[in-house]
ZABA-605974 format. One line per 2 residues: number of its first residue (from 1); their letters; for each residue x, y, z of C-alpha. Coordinates in steps of 0.2 Angstrom, whole numbers. Layout:
BEGIN
NUM) A) X/Y/Z; ...
//
This chain:
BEGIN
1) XX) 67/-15/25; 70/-22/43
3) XX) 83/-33/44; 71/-48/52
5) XX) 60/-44/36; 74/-45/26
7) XX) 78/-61/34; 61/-68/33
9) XX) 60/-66/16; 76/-75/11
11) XX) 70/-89/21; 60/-100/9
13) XX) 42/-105/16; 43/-123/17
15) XX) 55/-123/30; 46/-111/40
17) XX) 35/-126/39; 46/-138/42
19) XX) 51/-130/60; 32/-126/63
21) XX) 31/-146/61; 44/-151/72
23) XX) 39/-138/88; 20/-141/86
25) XX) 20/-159/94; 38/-157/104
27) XX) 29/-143/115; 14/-155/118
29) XX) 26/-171/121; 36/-161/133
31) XX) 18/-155/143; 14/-173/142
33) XX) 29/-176/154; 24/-163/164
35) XX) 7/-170/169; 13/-178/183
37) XX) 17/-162/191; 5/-149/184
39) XX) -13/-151/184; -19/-152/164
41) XX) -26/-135/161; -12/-129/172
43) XX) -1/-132/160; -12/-125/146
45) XX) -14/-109/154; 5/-107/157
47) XX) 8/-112/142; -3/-98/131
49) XX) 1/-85/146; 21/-87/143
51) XX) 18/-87/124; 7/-69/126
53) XX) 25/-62/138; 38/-68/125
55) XX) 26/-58/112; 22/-44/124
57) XX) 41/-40/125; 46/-44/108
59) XX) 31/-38/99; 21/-25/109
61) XX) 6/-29/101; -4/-19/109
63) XX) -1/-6/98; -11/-18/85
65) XX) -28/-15/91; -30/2/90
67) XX) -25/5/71; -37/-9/66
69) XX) -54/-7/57; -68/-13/67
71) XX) -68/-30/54; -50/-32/58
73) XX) -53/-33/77; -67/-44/77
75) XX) -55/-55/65; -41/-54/79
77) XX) -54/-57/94; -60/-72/86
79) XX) -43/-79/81; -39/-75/101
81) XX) -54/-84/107; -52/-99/96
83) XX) -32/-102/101; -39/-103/119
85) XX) -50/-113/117; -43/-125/106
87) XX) -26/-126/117; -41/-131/131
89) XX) -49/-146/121; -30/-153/115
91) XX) -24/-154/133; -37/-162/139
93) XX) -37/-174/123; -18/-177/126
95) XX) -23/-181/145; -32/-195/140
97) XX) -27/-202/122; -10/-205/115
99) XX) -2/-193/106; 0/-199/89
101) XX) -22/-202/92; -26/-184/95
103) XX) -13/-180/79; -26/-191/66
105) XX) -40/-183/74; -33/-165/73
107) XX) -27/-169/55; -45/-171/49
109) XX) -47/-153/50; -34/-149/38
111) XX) -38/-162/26; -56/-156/24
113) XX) -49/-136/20; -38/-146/6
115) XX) -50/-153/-3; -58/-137/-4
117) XX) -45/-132/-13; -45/-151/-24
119) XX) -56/-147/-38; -43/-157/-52
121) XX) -40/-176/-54; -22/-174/-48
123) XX) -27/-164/-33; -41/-175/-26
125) XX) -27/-190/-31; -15/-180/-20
127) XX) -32/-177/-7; -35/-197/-8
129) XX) -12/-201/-3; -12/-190/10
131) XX) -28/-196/19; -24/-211/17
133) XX) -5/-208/22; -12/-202/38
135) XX) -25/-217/40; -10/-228/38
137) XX) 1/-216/52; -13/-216/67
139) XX) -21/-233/63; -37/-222/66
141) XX) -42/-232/79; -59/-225/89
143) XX) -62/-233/107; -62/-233/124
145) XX) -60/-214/133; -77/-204/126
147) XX) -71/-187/134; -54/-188/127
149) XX) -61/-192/109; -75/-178/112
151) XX) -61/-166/115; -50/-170/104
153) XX) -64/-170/89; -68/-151/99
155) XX) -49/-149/96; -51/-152/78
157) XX) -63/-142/74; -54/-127/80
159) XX) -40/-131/73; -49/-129/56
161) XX) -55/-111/61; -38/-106/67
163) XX) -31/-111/50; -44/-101/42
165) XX) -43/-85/52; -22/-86/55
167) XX) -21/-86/36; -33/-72/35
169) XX) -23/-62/47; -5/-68/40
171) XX) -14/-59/23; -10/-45/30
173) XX) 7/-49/28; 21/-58/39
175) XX) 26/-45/51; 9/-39/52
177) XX) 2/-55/55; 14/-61/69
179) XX) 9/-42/76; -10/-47/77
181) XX) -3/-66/82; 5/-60/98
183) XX) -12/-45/102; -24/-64/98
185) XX) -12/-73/110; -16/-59/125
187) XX) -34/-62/120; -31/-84/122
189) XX) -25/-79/138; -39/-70/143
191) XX) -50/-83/136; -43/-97/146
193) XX) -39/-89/162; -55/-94/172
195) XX) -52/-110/169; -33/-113/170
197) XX) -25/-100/181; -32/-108/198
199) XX) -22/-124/193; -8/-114/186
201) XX) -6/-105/204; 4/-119/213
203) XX) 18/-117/201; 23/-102/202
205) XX) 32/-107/220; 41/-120/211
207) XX) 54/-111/199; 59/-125/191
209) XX) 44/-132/185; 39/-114/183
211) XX) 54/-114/170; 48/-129/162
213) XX) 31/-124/159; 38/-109/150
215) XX) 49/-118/139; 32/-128/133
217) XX) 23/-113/130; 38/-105/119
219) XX) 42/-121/110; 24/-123/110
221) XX) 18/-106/107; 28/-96/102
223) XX) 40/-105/88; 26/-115/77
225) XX) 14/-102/78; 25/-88/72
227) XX) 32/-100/59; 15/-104/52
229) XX) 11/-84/49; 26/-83/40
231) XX) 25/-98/29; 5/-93/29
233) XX) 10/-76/24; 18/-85/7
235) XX) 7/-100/5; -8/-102/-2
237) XX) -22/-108/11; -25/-124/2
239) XX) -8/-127/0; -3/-126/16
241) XX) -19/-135/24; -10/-151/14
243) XX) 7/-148/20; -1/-150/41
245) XX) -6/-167/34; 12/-170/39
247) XX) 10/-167/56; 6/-183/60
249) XX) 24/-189/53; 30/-176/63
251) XX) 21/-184/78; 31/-200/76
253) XX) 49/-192/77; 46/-183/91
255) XX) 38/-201/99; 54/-206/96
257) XX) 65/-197/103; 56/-188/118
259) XX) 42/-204/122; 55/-218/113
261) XX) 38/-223/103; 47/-232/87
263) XX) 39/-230/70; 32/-248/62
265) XX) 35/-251/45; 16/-247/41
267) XX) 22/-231/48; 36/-227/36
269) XX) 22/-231/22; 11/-218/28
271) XX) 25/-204/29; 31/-208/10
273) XX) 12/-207/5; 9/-191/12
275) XX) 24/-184/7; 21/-190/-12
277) XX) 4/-181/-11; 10/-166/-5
279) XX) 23/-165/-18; 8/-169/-31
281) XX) -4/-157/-24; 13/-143/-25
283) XX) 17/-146/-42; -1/-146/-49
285) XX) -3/-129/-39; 12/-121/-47
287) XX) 5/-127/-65; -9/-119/-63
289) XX) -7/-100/-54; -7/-88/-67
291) XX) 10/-75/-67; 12/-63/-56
293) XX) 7/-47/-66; -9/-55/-68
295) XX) -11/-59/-51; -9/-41/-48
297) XX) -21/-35/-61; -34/-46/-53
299) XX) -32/-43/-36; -31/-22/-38
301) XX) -46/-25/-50; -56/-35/-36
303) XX) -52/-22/-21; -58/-7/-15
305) XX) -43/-3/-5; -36/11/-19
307) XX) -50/19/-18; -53/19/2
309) XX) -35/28/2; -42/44/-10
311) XX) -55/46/2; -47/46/16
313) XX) -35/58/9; -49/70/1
315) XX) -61/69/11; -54/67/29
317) XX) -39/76/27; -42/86/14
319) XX) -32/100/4; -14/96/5
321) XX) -2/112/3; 15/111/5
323) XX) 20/114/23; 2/115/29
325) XX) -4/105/44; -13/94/30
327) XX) 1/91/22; 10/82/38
329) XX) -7/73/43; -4/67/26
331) XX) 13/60/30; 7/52/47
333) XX) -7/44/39; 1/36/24
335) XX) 16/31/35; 5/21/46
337) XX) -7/12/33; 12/7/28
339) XX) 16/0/45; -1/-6/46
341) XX) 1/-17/32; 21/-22/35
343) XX) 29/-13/24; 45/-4/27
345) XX) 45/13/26; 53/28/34
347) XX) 51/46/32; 65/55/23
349) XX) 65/75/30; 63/89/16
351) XX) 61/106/18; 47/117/10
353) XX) 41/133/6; 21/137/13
355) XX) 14/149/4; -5/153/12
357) XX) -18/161/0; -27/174/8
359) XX) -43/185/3; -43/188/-16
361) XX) -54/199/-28; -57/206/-44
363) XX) -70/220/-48; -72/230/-65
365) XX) -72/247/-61; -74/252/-79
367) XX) -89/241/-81; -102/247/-66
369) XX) -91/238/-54; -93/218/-60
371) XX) -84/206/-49; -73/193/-59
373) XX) -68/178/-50; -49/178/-48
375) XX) -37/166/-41; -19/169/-35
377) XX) -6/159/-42; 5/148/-28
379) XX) 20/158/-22; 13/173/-29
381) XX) 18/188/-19; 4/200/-12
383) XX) -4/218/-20; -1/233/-10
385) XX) -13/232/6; -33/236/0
387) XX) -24/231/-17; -21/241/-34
389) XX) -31/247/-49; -24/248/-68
391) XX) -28/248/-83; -27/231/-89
393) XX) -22/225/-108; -23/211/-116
395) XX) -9/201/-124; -8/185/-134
397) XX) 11/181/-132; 27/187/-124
399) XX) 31/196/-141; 19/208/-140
401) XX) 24/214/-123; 31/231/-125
403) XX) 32/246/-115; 12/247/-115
405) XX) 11/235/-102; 21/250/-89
407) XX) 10/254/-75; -2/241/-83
409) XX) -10/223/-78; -6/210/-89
411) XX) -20/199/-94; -13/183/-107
413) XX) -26/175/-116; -18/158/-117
415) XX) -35/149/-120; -30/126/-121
417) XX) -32/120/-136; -48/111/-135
419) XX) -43/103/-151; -28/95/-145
421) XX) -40/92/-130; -53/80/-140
423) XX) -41/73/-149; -33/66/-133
425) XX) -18/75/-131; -24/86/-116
427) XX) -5/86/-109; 0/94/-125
429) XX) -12/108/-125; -9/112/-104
431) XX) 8/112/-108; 9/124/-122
433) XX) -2/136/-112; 5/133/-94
435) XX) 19/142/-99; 8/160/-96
437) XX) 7/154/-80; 23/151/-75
439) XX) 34/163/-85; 22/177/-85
441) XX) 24/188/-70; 44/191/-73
443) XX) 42/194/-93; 29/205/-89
445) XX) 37/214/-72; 53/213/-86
447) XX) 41/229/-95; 36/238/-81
449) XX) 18/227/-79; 9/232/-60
451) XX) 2/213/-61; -2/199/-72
453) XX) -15/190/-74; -21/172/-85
455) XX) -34/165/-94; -36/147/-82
457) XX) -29/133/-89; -43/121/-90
459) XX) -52/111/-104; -69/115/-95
461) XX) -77/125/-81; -94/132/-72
463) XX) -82/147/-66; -70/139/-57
465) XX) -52/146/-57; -36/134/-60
467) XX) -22/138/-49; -4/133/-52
469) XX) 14/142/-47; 21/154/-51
471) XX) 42/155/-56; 49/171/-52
473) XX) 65/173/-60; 76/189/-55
475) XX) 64/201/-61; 54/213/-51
477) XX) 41/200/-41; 23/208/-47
479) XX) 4/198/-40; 0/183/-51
481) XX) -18/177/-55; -30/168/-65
483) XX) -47/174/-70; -59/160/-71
485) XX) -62/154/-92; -79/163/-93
487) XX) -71/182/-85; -57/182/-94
489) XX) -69/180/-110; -80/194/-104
491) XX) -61/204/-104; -57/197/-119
493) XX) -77/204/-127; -75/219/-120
495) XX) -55/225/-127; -63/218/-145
497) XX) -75/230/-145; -61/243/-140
499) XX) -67/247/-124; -55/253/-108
501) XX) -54/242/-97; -51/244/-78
503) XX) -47/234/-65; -47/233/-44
505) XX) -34/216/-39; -31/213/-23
507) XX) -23/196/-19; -16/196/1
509) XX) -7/179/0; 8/177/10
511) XX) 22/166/8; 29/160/26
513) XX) 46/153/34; 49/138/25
515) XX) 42/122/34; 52/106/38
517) XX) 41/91/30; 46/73/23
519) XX) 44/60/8; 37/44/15
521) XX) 49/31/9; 42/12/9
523) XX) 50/-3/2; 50/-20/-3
525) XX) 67/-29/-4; 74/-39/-19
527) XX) 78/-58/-18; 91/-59/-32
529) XX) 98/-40/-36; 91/-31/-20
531) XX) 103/-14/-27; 93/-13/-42
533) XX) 81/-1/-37; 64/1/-45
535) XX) 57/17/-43; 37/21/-42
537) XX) 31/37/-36; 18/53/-34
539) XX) 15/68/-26; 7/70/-9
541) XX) 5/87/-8; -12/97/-17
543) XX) -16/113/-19; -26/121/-10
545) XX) -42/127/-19; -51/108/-20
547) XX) -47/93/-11; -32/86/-22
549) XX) -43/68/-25; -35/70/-44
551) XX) -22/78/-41; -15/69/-32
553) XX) -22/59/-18; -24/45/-34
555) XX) -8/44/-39; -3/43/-20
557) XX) -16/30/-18; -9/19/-35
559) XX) 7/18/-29; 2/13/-10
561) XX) -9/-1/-19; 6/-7/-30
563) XX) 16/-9/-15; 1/-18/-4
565) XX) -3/-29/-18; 15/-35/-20
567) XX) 17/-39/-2; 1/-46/3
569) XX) 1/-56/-12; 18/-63/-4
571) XX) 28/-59/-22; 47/-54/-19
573) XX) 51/-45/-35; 71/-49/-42
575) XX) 74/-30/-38; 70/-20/-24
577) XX) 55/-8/-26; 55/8/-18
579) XX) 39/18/-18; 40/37/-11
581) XX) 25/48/-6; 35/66/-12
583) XX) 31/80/-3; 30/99/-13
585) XX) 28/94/-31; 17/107/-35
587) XX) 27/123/-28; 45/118/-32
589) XX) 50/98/-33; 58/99/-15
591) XX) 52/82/-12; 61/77/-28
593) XX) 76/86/-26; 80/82/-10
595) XX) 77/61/-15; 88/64/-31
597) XX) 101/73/-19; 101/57/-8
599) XX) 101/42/-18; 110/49/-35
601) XX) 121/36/-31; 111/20/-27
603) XX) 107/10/-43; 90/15/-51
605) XX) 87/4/-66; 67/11/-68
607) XX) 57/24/-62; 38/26/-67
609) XX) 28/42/-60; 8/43/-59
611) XX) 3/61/-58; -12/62/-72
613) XX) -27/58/-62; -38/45/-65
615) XX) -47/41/-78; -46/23/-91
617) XX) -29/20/-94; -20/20/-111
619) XX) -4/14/-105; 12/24/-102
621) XX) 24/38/-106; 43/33/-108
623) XX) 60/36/-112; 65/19/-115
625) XX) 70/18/-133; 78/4/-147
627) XX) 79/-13/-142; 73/-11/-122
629) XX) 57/-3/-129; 56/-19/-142
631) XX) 62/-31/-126; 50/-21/-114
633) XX) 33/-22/-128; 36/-41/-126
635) XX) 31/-43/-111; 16/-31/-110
637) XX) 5/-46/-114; -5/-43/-96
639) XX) -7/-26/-99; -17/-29/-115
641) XX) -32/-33/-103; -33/-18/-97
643) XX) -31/-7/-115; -17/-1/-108
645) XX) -2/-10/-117; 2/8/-126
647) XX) 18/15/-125; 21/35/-133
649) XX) 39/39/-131; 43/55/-123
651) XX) 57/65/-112; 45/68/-98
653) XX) 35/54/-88; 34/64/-72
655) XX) 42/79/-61; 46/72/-44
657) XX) 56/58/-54; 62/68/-68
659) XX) 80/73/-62; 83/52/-56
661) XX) 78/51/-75; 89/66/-83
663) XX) 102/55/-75; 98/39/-89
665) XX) 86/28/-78; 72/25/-89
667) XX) 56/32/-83; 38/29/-86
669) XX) 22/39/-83; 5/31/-81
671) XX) -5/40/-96; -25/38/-91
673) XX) -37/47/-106; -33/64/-101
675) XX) -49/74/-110; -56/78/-95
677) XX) -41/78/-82; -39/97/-85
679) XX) -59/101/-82; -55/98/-64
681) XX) -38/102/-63; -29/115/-50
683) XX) -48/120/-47; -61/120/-33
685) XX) -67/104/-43; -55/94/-39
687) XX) -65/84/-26; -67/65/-22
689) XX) -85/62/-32; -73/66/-48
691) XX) -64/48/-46; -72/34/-51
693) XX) -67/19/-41; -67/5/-56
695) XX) -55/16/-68; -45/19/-50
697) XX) -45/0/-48; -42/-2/-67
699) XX) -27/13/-67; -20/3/-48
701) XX) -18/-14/-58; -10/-6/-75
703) XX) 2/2/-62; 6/-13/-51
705) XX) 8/-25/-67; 23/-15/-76
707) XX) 31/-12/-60; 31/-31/-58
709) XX) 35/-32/-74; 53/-17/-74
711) XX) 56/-24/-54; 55/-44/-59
713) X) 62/-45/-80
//
């Protein structure tokens, strides 16, 4: 986290509000005084154009447009366009009418966005003070000057549009709203140069008035406006529509002590009755918001964000394998949507293997040259060029390897357990079979094997491999496969009958230099214990044979969501919440090793893992036992919504967080219905149309709610 993030945030909203009142009319007073130097629009134009360099310099929001969708630069056009020409109406409204007059008129606006917002007896009671607080402040009074009403009625109504498309962009989130705040104040400038620069022009041989123009525009500008997105960034819009109902008041402490206008009693009156309906309208509001976790569920459930991420990862970017160019696009991109949405986040540097797959083939040369669909195993090594023919035998486990498998390929049949699989313990089943895949070569090799090969390790298929790695451990390294479900049946027929089977492999992967990649690292800072870390994470990396939308562009996606829904529902959690993106799950944990080796020492007090696809949820896989489980199911209450309130103990809830939770931090593992995660699986089948967006969404808010839940208890 930046520090001026971490700043902003400790800052509480109201007083951002506070110093947004006091600047918004001392600017204005100060132009006031200026008028007898500077033409009217002069000054306007002066005033936005020295606000637009402060927030060139400091901001460079230049940068903004360019990585914004094309509903997000019409948003920032319009807010650009509507600053412009609302600074136009309230200088020539302040040219003609005192201020205080211009601050009843521009108050209307607000007061109409809070009644929106008024739909209870103690709201429209709190709507009713401060209206007629502010009736009370400005004496309302309606004569005399028709053009100096008419713009300051003009100013009003913009007002009202600004407060309605600031708040949209300070949705975004503070940083990124004041990012888009400085990009709309280059667009006000543009907006109102034909119309104030040729009476700006004389000033600019006078340094001094120059100087004083500037200092308008900043304390103009520049402070209120920047301290509106960040109190917008945390306040409800109805909520902080009411609180401009004390601009006014504000208004008549800066008559006093820059235009020496001194308050009347009926003055004081109308300040304490705004002020008691604000605090009304505040503490009706804070009854009735729902809690946080529920806030979350029902904003991941209403957005389409989740989703929008898988695609982009599937579809645009594709396969993701560990050192590719894909897998670095990957990095880029999710870095950016990070910054894009003001969140922290850094990239942390790992170094991986890259293993490419290259041609690979199967053909039965006992059996009039059949060709079997065959698929290396990652990090398997290569046959001998225009590969190898052996006999092949059939094998159900490790204890039946002998010296007949010399000379020999291997083939396991390790079919899943498809009744472990319907019964909903899918997990169960691929991990008592993936053991073939992983241990197989170098038992085998261990016997003198030429090759090994699996049955694939899937709950379904139209004769699609499943790919997975490979662990070579100090044995001779010998070419590792799977044959699709369906071939390695046909195999299986064939020895049953006792029949000689011969077999042609030739598998030209190669496995390259290693690769220098990165985990993306975002974070959200605690208020209270901010080193207590919170841990959520997933894989980044695929493999290479789909289009990794399952596995694992969702799980990447859930945990983005988390993080976006947190910050651009403006909740600062007790404890910090660190999401990483890892990079090389699938061939080796690199990402996760080389996180473990450089935080081991920070304080985690949870870490929850989602790496099972997407599907309903059930609830989660922990290691949290006795009286934190007991503590934990207490507050699961928002989770029961969703059906996913379920908690199965176990010892693993995830791999790239497995060694922070070998260490004692309590882990958790999202756990969708998994009965049809392994049809897809490591396969060519693992494509986008597989994840449906409402279990995405559904999966998105189960996650978000128990990190709330670990990062907030």
């Amino acid at each position: 986290m930046t520090d001026d993030s971490r700043f902003a945030n400790r800052i509480p909203p109201h007083l951002f509000f506070l110093i947004s009142a006091v600047f918004h009319y001392l600017g204005p007073a100060f132009a006031v005084l200026l008028f007898a130097r500077i033409a009217v629009l002069g000054v306007m134009w002066l005033r936005i154009a020295s606000a637009a360099a402060v927030f060139c310099i400091w901001r460079r929001p230049w940068r903004v447009f360019a990585a914004l969708t094309p509903s997000q630069r019409r948003l920032l056009l319009a807010l650009g366009v509507v600053l412009g020409v609302m600074n136009s109406c309230f200088y020539e409204a302040i040219a003609r009418l005192p201020l205080s007059t211009v601050a009843a008129i521009e108050f209307i606006g607000p007061i109409v966005l809070a009644a929106f917002g008024a739909r209870t007896p103690r709201n429209l009671a709190a709507f009713a003070l401060a209206v007629s607080g502010g009736w009370l402040l400005t004496h309302a009074r309606f004569g005399g000057q028709p053009f100096g009403y008419l713009f300051a009625f003009a100013n009003c109504i913009f007002f009202m549009l600004y407060i309605i498309l600031a708040h949209r962009t300070a949705s975004e989130g503070a940083t990124a709203g004041i990012d888009r705040l400085g990009a709309a104040m280059l667009i006000a400038a543009v907006t109102a140069l034909p119309i104030g620069l040729r009476q700006a022009l004389p000033v600019f041989g006078h340094p001094l008035l120059l100087l004083a123009a500037i200092g308008v525009g900043i304390s103009s500008s520049v402070i209120p406006y920047v301290c509106d997105q960040l109190a917008m960034a945390r306040l409800p819009r109805a909520s902080f529509a009411l609180l401009l109902s004390l601009l006014p008041a504000s208004s008549i402490v800066i008559g006093v002590f820059v235009l020496r206008q001194v308050p009347t009693a009926r003055d004081v009156a109308g300040v304490l009755l705004v002020a008691v309906g604000v605090g009304l309208h505040r503490a009706r509001e804070a009854a009735r918001e729902p809690p946080p976790a529920e806030r979350l569920i029902a904003a991941a459930l209403g957005s389409s964000q989740a989703f929008e991420t898988v695609a982009y990862l599937a579809d645009h970017i594709g396969a993701r394998p560990s050192g590719s160019k894909n897998a670095a696009l990957a990095v880029a991109w999710t870095t950016e949507r990070f910054q894009t949405w003001g969140i922290d986040v850094c990239n942390e540097p790992v170094t991986v293997p890259y293993w490419v797959r290259g041609g690979e083939s199967a053909t039965l040369v006992s059996h009039n040259d059949q060709r079997l669909v065959v698929t290396a195993h990652g990090g398997s090594v290569a046959t001998p060029p225009g590969g190898l023919t052996a006999d092949l035998i059939e094998l159900r486990s490790f204890e039946e390897l002998d010296a007949r498998a010399a000379g020999k390929i291997v083939l396991f049949h390790n079919p899943i357990d498809m009744d472990l699989v319907r019964g909903g313990h899918a997990l169960e089943a691929y991990t008592k079979a993936v053991v073939f895949r992983s241990e197989g070569a170098s038992r085998a090799a261990a016997h003198g094997a030429a090759a090994v090969l699996i049955h694939s390790i899937g709950s379904a298929s139209l004769r699609t491999p499943h790919t997975g790695c490979v662990v070579y451990d100090g044995q001779p390294m010998i070419p590792a496969g799977a044959l699709t479900i369906e071939d390695a049946l046909l195999v299986h027929r064939l020895i049953a009958r006792g029949e000689r089977v011969r077999l042609h492999l030739d598998l030209q992967s190669t496995l390259m230099p290693e690769v220098d990649s990165a985990n993306v690292v975002a974070e959200i800072q605690g208020r209270e214990l901010p080193g207590e870390i919170v841990l959520i994470g997933a894989h980044l990396d695929s493999w290479d044979l789909g289009t990794g939308a399952l596995d694992n562009a969702s799980g990447a996606a859930m945990v983005m969501e988390t993080m976006r829904l947190i910050h651009d529902g403006a909740l600062i959690p007790r404890r910090t919440i660190r999401c990483v993106l890892f990079m090389n799950e699938e061939m080796g944990m690199s990402g996760g090793r080389a996180y473990f080796a450089a935080h081991q020492h920070e304080r985690h007090v949870a870490a929850i893992e989602s790496d099972m696809g997407v599907a309903a949820p059930r609830g989660f896989s922990t290691t949290l036992r006795g009286d934190a489980l007991a503590s934990l199911v207490k507050r699961f209450a928002p989770l029961a919504g969703l059906g996913a309130d379920r908690l199965e103990l176990s010892t693993n809830t995830g791999v790239d967080t497995s060694l922070v939770v070998e260490s004692g931090v309590p882990g958790f593992g999202l756990l969708p219905d998994d009965r049809h995660y392994f049809d897809y699986h490591h396969s060519p089948a693992d494509t986008l149309d597989k994840v449906d967006p409402g279990q995405l969404a559904h999966c998105s808010a189960a996650f978000a709610a128990l990190t709330w839940i670990l990062a907030d208890g």
